[in-house]
C-alpha positions in Angstrom: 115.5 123.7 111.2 113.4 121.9 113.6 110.1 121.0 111.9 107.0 120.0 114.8 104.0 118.2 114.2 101.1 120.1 116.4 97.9 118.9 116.8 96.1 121.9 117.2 97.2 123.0 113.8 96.6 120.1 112.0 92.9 119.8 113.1 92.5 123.4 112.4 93.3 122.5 108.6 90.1 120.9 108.7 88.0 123.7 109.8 88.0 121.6 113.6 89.6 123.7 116.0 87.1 123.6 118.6 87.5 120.1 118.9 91.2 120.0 119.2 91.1 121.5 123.0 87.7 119.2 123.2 90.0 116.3 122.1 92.6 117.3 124.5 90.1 118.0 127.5 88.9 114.4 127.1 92.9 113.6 126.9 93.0 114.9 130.5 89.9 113.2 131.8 90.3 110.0 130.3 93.8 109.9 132.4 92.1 108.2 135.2 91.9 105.3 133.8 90.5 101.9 135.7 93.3 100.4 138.7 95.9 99.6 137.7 96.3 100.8 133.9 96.5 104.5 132.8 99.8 106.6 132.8 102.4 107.7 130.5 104.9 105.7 128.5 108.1 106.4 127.2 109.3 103.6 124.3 112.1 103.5 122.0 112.5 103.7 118.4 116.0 103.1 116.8 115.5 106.5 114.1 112.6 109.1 113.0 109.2 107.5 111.0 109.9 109.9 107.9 106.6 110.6 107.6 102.7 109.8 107.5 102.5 109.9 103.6 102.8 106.5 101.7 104.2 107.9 98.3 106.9 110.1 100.5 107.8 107.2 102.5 106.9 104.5 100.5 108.4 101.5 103.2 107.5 100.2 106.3 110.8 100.2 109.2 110.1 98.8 112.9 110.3 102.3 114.1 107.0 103.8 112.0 105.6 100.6 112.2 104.8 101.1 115.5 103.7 104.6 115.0 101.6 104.6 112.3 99.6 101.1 113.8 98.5 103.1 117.0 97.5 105.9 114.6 95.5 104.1 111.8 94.9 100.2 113.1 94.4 97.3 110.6 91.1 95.7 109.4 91.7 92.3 111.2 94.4 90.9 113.7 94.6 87.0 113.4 95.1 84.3 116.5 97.9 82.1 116.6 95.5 79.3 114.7 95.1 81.6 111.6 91.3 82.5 112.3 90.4 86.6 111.8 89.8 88.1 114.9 87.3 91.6 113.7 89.2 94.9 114.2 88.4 98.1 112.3 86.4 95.9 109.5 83.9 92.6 110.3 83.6 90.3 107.2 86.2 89.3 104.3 84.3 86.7 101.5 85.9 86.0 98.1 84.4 85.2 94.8 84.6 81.8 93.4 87.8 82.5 91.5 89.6 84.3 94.1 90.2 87.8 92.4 87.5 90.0 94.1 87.8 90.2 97.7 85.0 92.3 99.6 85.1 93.6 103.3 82.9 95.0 105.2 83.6 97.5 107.5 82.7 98.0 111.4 79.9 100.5 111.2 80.7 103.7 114.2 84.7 103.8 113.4 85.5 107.2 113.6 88.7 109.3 113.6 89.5 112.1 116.3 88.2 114.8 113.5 84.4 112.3 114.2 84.7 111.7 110.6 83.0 108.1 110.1 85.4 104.9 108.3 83.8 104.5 105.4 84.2 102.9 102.0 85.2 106.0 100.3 88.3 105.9 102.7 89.7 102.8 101.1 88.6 104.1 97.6 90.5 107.3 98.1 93.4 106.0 99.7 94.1 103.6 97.1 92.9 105.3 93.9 96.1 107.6 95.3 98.5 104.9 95.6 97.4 103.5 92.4 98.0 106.4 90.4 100.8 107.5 91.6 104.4 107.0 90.2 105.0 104.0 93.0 101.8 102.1 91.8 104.0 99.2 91.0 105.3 99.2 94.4 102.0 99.1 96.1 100.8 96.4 93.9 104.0 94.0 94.8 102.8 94.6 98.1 99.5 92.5 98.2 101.0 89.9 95.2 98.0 89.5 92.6 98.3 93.2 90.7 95.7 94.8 92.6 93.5 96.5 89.9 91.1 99.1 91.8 89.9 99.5 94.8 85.4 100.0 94.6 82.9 100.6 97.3 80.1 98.3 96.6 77.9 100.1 99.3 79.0 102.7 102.2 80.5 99.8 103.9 81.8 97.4 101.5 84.9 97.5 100.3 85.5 95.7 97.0 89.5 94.9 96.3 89.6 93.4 92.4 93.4 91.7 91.7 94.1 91.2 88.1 95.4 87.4 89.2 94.3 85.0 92.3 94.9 86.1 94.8 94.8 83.7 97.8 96.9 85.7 100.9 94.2 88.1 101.5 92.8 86.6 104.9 96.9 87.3 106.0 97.4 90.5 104.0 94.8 92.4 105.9 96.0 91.0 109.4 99.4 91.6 108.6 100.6 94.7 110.8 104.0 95.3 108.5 101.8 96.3 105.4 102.2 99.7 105.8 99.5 100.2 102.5 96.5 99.9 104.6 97.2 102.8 107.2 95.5 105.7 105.7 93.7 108.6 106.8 90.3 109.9 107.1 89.2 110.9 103.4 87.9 114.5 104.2 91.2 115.2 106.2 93.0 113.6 103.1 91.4 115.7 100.1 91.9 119.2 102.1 95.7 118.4 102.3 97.4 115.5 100.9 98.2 118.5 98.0 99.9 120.6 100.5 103.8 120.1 100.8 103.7 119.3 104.9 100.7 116.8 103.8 103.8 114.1 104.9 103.5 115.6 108.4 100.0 115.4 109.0 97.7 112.4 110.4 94.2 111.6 111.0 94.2 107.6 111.4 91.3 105.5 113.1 93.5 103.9 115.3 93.4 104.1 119.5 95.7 107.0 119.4 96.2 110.1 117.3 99.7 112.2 117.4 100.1 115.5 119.9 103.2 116.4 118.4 105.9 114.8 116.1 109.1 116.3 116.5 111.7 114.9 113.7 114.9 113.5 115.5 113.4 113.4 118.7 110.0 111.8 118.7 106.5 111.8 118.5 104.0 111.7 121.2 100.1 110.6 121.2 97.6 110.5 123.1 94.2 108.8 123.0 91.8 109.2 120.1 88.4 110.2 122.2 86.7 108.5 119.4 88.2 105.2 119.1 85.8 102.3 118.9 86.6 99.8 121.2 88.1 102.4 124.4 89.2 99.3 127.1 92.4 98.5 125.2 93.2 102.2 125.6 94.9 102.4 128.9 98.0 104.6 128.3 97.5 108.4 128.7 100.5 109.9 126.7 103.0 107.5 124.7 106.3 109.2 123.9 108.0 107.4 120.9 111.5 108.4 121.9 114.0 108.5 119.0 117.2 106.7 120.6 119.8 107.0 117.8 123.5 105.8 117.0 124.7 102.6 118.1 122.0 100.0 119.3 123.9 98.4 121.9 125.5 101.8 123.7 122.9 104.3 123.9 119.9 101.7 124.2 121.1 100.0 126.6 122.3 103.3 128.9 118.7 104.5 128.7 117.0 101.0 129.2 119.3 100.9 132.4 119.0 104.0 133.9 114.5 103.6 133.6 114.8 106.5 131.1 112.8 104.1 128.6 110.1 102.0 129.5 109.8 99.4 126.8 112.0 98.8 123.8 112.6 96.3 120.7 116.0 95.3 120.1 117.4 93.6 117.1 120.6 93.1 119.3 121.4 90.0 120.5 124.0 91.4 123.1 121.4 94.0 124.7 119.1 90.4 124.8 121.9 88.7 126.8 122.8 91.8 128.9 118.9 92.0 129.8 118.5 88.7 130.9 120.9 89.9 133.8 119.4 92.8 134.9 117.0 92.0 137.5 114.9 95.5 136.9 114.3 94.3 133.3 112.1 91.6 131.8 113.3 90.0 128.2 110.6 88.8 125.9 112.1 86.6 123.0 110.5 86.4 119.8 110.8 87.0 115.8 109.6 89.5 113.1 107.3 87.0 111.7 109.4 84.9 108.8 111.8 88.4 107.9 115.5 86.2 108.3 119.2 87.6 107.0 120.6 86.4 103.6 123.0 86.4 101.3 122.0 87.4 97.5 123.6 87.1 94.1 123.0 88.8 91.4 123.3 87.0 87.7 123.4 89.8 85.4 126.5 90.8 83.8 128.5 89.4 86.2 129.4 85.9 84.7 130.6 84.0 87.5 127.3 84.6 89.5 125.3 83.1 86.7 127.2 80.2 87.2 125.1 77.7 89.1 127.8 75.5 90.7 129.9 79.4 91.6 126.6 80.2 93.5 126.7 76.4 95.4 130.6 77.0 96.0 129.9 80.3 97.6 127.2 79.0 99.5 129.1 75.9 100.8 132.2 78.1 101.7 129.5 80.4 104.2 129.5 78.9 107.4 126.2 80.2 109.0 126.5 78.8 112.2 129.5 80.3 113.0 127.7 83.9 112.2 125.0 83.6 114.3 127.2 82.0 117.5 129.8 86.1 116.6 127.9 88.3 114.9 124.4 87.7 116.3 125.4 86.9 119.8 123.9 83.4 120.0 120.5 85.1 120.2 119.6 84.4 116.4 117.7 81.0 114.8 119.5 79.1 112.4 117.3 79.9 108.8 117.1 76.8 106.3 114.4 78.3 104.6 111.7 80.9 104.5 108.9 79.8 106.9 110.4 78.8 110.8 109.3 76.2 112.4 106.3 76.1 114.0 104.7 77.7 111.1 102.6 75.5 109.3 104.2 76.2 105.8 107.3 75.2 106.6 109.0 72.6 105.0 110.7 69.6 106.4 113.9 68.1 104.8 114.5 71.3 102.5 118.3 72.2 103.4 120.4 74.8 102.0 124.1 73.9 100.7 125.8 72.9 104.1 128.9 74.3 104.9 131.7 72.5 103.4 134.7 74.3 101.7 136.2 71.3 100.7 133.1 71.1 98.1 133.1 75.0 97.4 136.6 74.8 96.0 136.0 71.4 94.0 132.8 73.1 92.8 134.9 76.7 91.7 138.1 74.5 90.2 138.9 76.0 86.3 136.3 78.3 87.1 138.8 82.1 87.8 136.2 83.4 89.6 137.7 87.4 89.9 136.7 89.8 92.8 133.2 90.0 93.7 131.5 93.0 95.4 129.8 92.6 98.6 127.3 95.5 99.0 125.7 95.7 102.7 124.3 98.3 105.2 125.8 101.2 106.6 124.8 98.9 110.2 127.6 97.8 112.8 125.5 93.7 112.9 125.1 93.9 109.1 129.0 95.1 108.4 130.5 92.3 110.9 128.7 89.2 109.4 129.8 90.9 106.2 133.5 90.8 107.2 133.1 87.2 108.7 131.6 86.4 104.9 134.7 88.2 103.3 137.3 85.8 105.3 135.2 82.2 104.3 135.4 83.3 100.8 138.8 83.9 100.8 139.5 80.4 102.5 138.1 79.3 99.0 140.0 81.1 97.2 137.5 83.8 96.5 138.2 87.7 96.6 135.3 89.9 98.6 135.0 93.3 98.8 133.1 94.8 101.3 130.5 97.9 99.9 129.0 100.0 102.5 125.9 102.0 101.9 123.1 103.5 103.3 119.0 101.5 103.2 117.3 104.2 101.2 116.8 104.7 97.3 120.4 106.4 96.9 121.9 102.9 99.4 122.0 99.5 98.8 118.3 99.3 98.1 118.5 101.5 95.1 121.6 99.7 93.9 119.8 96.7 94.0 117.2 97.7 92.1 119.9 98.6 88.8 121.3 95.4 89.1 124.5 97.0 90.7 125.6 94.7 93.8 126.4 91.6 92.3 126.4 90.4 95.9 124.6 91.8 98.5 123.4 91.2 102.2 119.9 92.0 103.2 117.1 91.1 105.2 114.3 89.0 103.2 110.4 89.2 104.4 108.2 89.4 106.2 106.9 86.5 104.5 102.7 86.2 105.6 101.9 83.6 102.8 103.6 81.7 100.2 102.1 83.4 97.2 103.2 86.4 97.9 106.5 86.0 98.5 109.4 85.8 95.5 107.1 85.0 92.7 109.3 88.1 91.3 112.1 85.3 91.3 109.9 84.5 88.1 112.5 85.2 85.0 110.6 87.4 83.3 109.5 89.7 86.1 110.5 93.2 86.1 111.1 93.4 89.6 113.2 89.9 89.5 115.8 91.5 91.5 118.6 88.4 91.6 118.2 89.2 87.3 118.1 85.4 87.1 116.7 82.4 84.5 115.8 79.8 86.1 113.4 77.5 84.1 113.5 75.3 87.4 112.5 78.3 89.4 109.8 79.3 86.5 108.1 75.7 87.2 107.6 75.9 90.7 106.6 79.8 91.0 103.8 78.5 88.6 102.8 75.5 90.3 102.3 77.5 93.1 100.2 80.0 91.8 97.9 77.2 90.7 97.5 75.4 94.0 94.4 76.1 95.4 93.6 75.2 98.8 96.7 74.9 101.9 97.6 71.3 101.3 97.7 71.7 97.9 99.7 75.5 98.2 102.3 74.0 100.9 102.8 71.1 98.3 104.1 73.3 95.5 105.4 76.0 98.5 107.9 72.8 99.6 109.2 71.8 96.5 109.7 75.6 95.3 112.2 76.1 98.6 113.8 72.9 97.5 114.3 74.7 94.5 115.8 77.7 95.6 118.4 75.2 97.8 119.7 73.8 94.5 119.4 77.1 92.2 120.3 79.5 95.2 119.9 83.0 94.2 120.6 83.7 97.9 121.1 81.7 101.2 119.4 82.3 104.5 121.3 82.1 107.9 119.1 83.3 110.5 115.7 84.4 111.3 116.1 88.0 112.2 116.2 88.9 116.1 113.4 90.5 117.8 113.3 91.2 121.3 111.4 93.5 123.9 112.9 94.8 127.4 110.6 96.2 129.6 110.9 97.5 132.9 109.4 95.2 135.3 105.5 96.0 136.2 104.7 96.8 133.1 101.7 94.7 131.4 100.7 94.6 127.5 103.7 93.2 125.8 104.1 89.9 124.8 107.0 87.7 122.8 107.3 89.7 119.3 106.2 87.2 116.6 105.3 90.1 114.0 107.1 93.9 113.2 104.2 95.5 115.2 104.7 95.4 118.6 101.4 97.1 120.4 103.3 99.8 122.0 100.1 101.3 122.4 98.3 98.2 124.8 101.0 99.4 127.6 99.6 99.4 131.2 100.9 100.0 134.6 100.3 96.8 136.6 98.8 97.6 139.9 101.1 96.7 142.9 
């Protein structure tokens, strides 16, 4: 049964039906917009959002990333020097021991229902998160236990952590934190207790969604209301759903001018681009997100062997996998942060590859058959395979587990401690305190299960650093760490690229998982 997402209706939940055709009518007039932007936009998406409901779809995904961004926008973007640039909120200060962290919202935000961004909006949205059955989830997600959410005064926002917390200037800039999308707090009480709440939306974002048709798409158009109206030069965006594998049926489309714009995690469709003289390639990253290959300690004993982990790591040669299964395309990952970001680390190497050393390392050792859990994805299954044949070169037996990403795949398998080895993609990584302090041994959510007083030390040192010289200090010698402990290996920044059709303005090189579908324009000829 095909389920549709109609604006009309959902407005009419509200008691707003008059202003759905009002919001539409300005839809239609707005779509002269000044020379040289305006029009409609058709951009891909690799499979369906899920959903606008953070407990029913409690994860992010590239595809309702992009969706849900237009729909709701974020409280600050940041420049490429670090400094807050003001978007839906104005002002973030901190008290002196970094665990309350107010913000002050942009008074006149309103959503396409003219319902006002207020305080209450974050204190609704995240009283709801918080007590729900995912609260744990949602706390990982900003990294200091988040404790409640307040409203100091119709504006101000007060976020209380229950540790330091000293990301927040990069949390609430960060477009892949799904957490702070949420909807307007009216809309929100009179249905998030329906059972179609999950299809329903009422962000403050630039656009609002006309229809959402699972397995197809969804399609928006502009929110009359939005704040700051000159970056809204599309008329109609249609999110097209292009499924099944990336590099036939995305390609075809981009070909043929059937899609306008679309992100690519495929470094063949980058190479094939770069040919095509009606296409423009724009090369860039999903911020620090890279591939890597994880072990897991518990009850498996020859994982919890330090030097089996080193001799596994040796025997990988990571070079190799990005030249086959990543087309060339891919960065070679040492570490979390890439270069050019200013926590990474020099001289912090991961074991190079030498299988000479990987089977002096795993001599008396017996090391049986390991399983080798990985995505139900064509890039993800090859470097996989390629993994498989290096570890049998050392003598070591792989075999290959395929699943799907959800919580009945890999992910969930994961989390019981039931893929002793497993190939995923780690990130986004936005500041180094929020990132694998669950490698902490006595974490709950220490997915690698492993004991590391080594690992312990530095986790702690760096959630004592205060200031950036002092945090990329204890940041450095915490990778260093991981390279000699290992409880995985990175081997390439993840791929992101965006092929347009040539005169087409608004899209720059990727460097996050957001990729402002929604500042598309028509360049004037």
């Amino acid at each position: 049964m095909t389920i549709r997402f109609n604006l009309n209706s959902v407005l009419r939940t509200t008691g707003v039906a008059a202003f759905a055709v009002a919001a539409l009518a300005a839809s239609n007039v707005q779509a002269d917009h000044p020379a040289g932007k305006g029009g409609k936009f058709t951009v891909h998406m690799n499979r369906d959002i899920g959903g606008f409901d953070h407990i029913r779809v409690p994860q992010g995904g590239m595809g309702r990333y992009q969706v849900i961004h237009a729909v709701n926008g974020i409280p600050f973007t940041m420049d490429d020097n670090g400094k807050l640039i003001p978007n839906l909120a104005v002002k973030l200060t901190h008290s002196d021991d970094f665990k309350v962290w107010r913000m002050t919202l942009r008074k006149g935000v309103r959503a396409p229902n003219g319902k006002e961004l207020t305080a209450e909006t974050y204190t609704h949205h995240f009283g709801r998160l918080l007590g729900s059955r995912l609260a744990g989830r949602f706390k990982a997600l900003l990294g200091a236990d988040l404790q409640k959410v307040v409203a100091d005064d119709k504006y101000t926002v007060a976020f209380h952590f229950g540790r330091v917390q000293l990301a927040m200037q990069e949390l609430v800039s960060d477009g892949g934190l799904y957490i702070w999308y949420m909807n307007e707090t009216s809309f929100a009480k009179a249905n998030e207790n329906k059972p179609d709440y999950n299809r329903m939306s009422m962000g403050f974002g630039p656009y609002m969604v006309k229809s959402w048709i699972p397995g197809k798409g969804v399609t928006m158009v502009r929110n009359r209301n939005y704040w700051n109206p000159s970056v809204q030069h599309a008329d109609e965006i249609f999110y097209r759903i292009t499924t099944g594998p990336e590099q036939r049926g995305l390609w075809n489309a981009m070909r043929a001018g059937d899609i306008d714009v679309a992100w690519t995690l495929s470094g063949g469709i980058v190479n094939l681009a770069k040919k095509n003289k009606n296409l423009v390639v724009r090369q860039g990253h999903r911020k620090q997100l890279h591939f890597s290959i994880n072990f897991q300690t518990h009850d498996n004993k020859d994982l919890a062997d330090n030097d089996v982990r080193l001799a596994l790591s040796h025997a990988i040669n990571r070079h190799a996998i990005i030249k086959v299964a990543m087309k060339g395309v891919q960065k070679f990952a040492d570490q979390s942060f890439p270069p050019g970001s200013k926590w990474h680390c020099d001289n912090v190497h991961y074991p190079a590859y030498d299988p000479a050393k990987a089977k002096a390392l795993l001599k008396g050792k017996n090391v049986g058959s390991i399983d080798l859990w990985t995505y139900n994805i064509p890039t993800f299954k090859k470097v996989s395979i390629m993994i498989q044949a290096m570890w049998k070169k050392v003598g070591v037996t792989a075999n290959i587990k395929v699943a799907g990403r959800g919580p009945t795949g890999v992910v969930g398998k994961i989390v019981k401690g039931q893929t002793p080895a497993y190939m995923v993609t780690r990130g986004s990584y936005v500041h180094p305190t929020v990132f694998d302090m669950k490698m902490m041994s006595n974490a709950k959510d220490n997915e690698w299960r492993i004991k590391s007083p080594k690992l312990d030390a530095a986790i702690k040192a760096v959630q004592a650093a205060r200031g950036d010289a002092a945090i990329k200090k204890a940041h450095c010698a915490f990778e260093q760490a991981k390279t000699e402990v290992v409880p995985y290996m990175p081997f390439g920044y993840a791929i992101a690229g965006v092929v347009h059709q040539k005169g087409i303005g608004g899209m720059k090189a990727p460097n996050d998982a957001i990729l402002n579908y929604h500042n598309l324009y028509r360049i004037k000829k």
